[in-house]
Each structure stands twice: as C-alpha cells, then as structure tokens.
N, C-alpha and C positions, 0 to 999 in steps of 0.2 A: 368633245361635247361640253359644252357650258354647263355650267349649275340649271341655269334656268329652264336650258334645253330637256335638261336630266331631270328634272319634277313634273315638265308636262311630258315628257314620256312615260316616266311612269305615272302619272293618272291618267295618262288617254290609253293605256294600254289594260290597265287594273277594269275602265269602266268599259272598255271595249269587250273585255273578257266575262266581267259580270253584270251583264247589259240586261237581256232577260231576265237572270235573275232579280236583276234588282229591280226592274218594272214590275214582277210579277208580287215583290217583296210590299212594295208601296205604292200600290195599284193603287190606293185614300188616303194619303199625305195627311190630309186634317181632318180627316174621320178623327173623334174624340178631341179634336183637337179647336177647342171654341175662342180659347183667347188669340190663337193663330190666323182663324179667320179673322175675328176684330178687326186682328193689325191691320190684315190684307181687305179689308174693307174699307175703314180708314185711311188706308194708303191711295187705291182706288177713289175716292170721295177728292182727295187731295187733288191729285193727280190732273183727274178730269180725262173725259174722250177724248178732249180736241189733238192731242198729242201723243206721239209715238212712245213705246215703251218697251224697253229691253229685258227678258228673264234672262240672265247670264248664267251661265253655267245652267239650261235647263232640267239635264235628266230627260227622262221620257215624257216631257212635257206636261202633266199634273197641272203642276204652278201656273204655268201659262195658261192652261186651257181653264183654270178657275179667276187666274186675271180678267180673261176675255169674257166669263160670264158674268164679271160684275160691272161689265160697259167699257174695258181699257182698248186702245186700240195697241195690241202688244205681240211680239215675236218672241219666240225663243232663240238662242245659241249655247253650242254646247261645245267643247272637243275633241266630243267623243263621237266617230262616225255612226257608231253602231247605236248610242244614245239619240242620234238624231234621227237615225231609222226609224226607233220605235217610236218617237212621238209624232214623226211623220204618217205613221200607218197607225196610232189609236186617235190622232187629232188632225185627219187629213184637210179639216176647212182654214188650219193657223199655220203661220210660215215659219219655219225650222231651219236652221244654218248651223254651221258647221264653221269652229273657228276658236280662236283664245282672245281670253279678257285682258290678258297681258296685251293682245296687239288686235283691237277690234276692228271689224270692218266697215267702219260708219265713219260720216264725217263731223267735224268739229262742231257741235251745239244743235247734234240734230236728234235729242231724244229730249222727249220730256221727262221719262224716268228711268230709270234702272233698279233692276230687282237682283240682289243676290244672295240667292238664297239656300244657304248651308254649302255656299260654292266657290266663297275665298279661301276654305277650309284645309286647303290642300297645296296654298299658296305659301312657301317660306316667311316667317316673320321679317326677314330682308329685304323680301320682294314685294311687299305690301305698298310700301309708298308709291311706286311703280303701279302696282294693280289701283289705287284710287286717283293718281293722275291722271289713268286711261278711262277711268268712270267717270272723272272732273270734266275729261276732252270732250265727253261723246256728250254730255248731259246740255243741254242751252241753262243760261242765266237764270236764276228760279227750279230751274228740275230737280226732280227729289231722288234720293237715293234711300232703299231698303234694305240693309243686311241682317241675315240668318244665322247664328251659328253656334254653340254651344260654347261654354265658360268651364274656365282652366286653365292649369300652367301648362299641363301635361298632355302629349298628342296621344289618341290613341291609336293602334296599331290594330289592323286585321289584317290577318295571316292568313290567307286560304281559306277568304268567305264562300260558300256555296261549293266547298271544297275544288275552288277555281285554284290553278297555280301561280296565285300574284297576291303583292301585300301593298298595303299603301299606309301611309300616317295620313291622320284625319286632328288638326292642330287646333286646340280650344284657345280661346284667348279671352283676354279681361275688357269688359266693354269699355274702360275707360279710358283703356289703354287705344283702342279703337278707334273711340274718339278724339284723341287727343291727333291719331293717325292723320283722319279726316280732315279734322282744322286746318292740319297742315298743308292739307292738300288744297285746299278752300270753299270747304264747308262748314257750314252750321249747323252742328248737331241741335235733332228738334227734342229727341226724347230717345230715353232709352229702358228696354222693360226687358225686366228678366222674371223668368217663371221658372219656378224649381223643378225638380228630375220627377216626371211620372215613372212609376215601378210599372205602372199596370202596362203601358206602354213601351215597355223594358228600354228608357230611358236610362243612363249611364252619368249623369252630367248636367247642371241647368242649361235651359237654354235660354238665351240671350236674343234683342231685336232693337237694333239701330235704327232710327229715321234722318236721316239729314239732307239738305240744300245747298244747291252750289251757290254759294255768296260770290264771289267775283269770275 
C-alpha cells in the first residue's frame, strides 16, 4: 500500500466509522458561528449562480446545503460512503458523490468554485501540492477556491472519538505557508482571516480561512 493509499484509508474508514456520530455531533456547523457565515456569503456573492460549485470533502452535507441556500448552484463529495449517506438522506433535493480530492471526478475547468472546508485537514503536508493541482484542474480560469482549517504546527490526534475503535491526525497548518502552497499551484491568494480559538465552542486552536483564484 502507498503512503497516499494508507491516509485515505484511514480517513475513509475513521469517518465511515464515526459517521452518525459526527452528523449528530454538528448537526449546526455555524450556529454561533457569524464571521463564518460572512466568509461563506461573501464567497457565494463572489462566486455567482451561473456556475457549478464543488464542497470537497462534504461531511454530511451542512456546508453544502447552506451553500445552496444562499443561491450557489453546488454539489457535495465526500470519501466517505457512509458520509455521503447521510447527507443524501438529511439533504435529498442536492447531489452527493462519493470520491477523493486527491483524484476528482470532474473534468478540466468545469467548476466555478471549490469549497474545502476543514477537509484538507487530514491531507499529509507532502501531498498538498497534489491536492491543489487537483483543485487548480477542476476550477475554470477565474474560479475561486475557499479553504477551512485550523492553525498550527501540531496535528491533533483523536483516539477513539464516540468511543469508536479508530484514530486519525487532523493537521493544523500556518495560512501562509498555504498560501505560499497555492501560488505555486496557480493561484491568487485574495485574503486570508484568521479568528481566534472560541472556548465556549470548545474550540482547541484558531481557525483559519483562505480565499483564492485560479490565475492561469
């Protein structure tokens, strides 16, 4: 088994396992969470209807289905069968797939955006230029890209959440270091907003939020 093989096994297996749980965990993603909507308004405003839009890595669909209600015309994919289940059965009107961002199933310049959001997370710091290639391929000239994820050197580890029997690393990274990723892939980073660790939302970490453009 490759490396690459060996990280999406184990996160398609960790979310396959704590699937339910974690839909039932963050059934309101941005309940409390108003600068998050901004972005994702902003983003949306950006964007525009006229074109397709990717949630990568959805989860049980949340994100998508609050994309979709601020006018995107947008799909979710996920890796995880059992994540794609459930966003198929709480969001039956939006279209859910099942697949990896490392090797998407779309063809060259047919998205006007991409959303990923807190779902590079679990991507090796190696395999990164790889995963924004594949978001460079799918996006057309002008498409925006939105990344999610928390700040840090240090990944964190859970061990037998929902006292499930799987662990995974979940890798914080430095936005600027991100950006610097980006460029190289051939974007334009537009802005980048970091908002510090809510307690009350047992928050662990700032979170972090990339906007960029594919320039060539």
């Amino acid at each position: 088994m490759t490396a690459t093989e060996d990280f999406l096994t184990a996160t398609r297996t960790f979310y396959d396992t704590v699937a339910e749980d974690y839909a039932g965990h963050f059934r309101n993603p941005l309940a409390d969470r108003p600068l998050e909507r901004a972005l994702l308004a902003a983003y949306a405003e950006q964007v525009g209807p006229a074109g397709t839009v990717a949630d990568l890595g959805c989860g049980p669909g949340e994100i998508t289905a609050h994309l979709a209600s601020l006018g995107l015309s947008v799909f979710g994919l996920d890796l995880s069968e059992s994540m794609v289940a459930i966003a198929r059965r709480e969001h039956p009107a939006l279209r859910f797939e099942q697949g990896s961002m490392l090797e998407l199933p779309l063809a060259d310049g047919s998205l006007a955006g991409a959303v990923s959001w807190y779902s590079s997370i679990h991507t090796p710091g190696d395999r990164l230029p790889s995963l924004f290639a594949e978001f460079h391929r799918v996006l057309a000239p002008g498409g925006r890209l939105l990344l999610a994820f928390q700040t840090g050197d240090a990944p964190l580890r859970l061990d037998r959440p929902w006292n499930r029997p799987v662990v995974l690393d979940f890798h914080r990274r430095r936005p600027e270091r991100l950006a610097e990723l980006l460029s190289d892939a051939g974007f334009a980073p537009h802005s980048s907003t970091v908002r510090e660790r809510d307690e009350r939302l047992g928050e662990s970490a700032p979170q972090a939020f990339l906007l960029a453009q594919k320039e060539r």
